[in-house]
KEKE-3310 file (N, C-alpha, C; in steps of 0.2 Angstrom, whole numbers, plus 5000, padded with zeros to 4 digits):
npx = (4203:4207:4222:4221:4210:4209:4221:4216:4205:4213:4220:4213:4203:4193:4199:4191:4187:4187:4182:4192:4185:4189:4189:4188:4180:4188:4187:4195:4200:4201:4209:4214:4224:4238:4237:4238:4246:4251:4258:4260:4256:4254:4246:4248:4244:4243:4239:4230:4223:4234:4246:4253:4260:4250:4252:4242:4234:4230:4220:4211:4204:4187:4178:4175:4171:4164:4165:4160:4161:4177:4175:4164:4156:4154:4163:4173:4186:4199:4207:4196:4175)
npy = (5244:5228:5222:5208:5204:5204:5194:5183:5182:5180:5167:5156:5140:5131:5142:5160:5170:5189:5206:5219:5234:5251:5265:5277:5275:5267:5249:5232:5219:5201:5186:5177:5171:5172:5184:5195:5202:5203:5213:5219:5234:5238:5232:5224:5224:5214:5217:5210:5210:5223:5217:5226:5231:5238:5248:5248:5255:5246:5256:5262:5254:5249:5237:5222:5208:5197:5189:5187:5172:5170:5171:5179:5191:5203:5204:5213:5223:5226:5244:5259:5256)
npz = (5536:5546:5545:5550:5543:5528:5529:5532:5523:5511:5515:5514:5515:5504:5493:5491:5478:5479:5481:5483:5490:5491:5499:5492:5482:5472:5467:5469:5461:5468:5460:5464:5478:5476:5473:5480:5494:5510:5522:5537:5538:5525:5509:5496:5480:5465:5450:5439:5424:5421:5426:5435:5451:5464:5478:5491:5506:5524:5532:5521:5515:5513:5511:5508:5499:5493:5478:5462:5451:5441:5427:5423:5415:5423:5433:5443:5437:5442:5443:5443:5442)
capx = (4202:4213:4226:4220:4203:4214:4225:4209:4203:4217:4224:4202:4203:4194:4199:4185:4188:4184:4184:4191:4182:4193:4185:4186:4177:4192:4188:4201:4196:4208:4205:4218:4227:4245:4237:4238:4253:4247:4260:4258:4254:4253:4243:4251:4239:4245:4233:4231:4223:4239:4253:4257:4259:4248:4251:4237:4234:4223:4215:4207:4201:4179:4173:4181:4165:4166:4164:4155:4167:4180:4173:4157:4158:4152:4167:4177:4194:4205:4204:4188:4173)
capy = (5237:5227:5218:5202:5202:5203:5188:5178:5180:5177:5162:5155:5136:5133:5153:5162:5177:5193:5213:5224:5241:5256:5272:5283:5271:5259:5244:5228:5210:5196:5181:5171:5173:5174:5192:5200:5204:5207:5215:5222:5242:5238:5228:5224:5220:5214:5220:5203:5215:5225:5216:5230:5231:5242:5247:5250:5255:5244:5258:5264:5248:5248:5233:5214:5207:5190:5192:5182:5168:5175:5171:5182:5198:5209:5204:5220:5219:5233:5251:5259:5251)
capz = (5538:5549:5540:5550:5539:5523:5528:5532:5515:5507:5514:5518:5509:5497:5492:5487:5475:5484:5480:5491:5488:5493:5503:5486:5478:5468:5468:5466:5461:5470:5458:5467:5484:5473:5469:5487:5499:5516:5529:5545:5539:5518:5507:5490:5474:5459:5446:5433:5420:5420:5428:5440:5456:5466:5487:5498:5513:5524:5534:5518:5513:5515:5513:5507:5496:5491:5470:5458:5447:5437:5420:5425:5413:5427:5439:5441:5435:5444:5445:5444:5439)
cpx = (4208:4216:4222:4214:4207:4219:4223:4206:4207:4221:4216:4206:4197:4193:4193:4187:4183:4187:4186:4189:4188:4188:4184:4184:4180:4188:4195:4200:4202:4204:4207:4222:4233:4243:4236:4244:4250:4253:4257:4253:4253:4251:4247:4247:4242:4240:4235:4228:4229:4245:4256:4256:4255:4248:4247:4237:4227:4219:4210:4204:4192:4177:4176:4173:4168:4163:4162:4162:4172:4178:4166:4157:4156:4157:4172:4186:4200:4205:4197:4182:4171)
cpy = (5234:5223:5208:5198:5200:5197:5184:5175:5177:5171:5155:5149:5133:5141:5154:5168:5182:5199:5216:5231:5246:5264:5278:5280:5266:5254:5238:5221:5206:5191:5176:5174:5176:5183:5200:5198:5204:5208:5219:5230:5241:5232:5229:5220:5220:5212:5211:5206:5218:5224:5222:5229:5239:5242:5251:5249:5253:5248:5263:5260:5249:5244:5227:5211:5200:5192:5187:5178:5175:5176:5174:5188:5203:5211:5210:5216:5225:5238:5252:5254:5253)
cpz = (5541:5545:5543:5546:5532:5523:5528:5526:5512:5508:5515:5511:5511:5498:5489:5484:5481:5480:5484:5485:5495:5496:5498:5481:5472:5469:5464:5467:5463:5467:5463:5472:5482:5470:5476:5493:5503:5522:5532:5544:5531:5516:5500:5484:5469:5456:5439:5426:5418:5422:5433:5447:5460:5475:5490:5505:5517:5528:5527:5515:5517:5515:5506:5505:5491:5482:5465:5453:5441:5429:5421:5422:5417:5432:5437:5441:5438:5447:5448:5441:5431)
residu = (UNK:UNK:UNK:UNK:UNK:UNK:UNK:UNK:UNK:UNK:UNK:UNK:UNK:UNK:UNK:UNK:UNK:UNK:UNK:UNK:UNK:UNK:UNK:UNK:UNK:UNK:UNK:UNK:UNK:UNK:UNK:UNK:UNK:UNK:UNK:UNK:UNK:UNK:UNK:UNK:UNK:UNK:UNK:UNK:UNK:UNK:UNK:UNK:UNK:UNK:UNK:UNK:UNK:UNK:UNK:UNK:UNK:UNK:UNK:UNK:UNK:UNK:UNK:UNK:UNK:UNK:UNK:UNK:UNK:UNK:UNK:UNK:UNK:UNK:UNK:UNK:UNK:UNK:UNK:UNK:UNK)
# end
């Protein structure tokens, strides 16, 4: 995915949470924009589940899916689903 769809998202007012889905099947819930980095060739997710930081790369990136509210017990939270 190209990073300029990723910066769109993440800076889009009012923000809308979104998943990005990863091409081996991850998924990774942004609830808030403070949870996505976007340079030029990396993508940097900090997981709010676990506090970690996670670096992606966006040509492995599939598909950027806007995600139902966050208090929603079905919204994914991370890693796998």
């Amino acid at each position: 995915m190209h990073v300029s769809v990723l910066r769109e998202a993440a800076r889009r007012q009012p923000f809308v949470p979104f998943t990005l889905r990863m091409n081996d099947g991850r998924e990774f819930y942004v609830p808030h924009p403070d949870y996505l980095a976007v340079a030029r060739r990396t993508v940097i997710y900090s997981d709010p589940a676990s506090d970690r930081e996670i670096f992606l790369e966006p040509v492995l990136i599939a598909s950027l899916e806007p995600a139902p509210p966050a208090n929603d017990a079905h919204a994914p939270t991370g890693d796998n689903p």
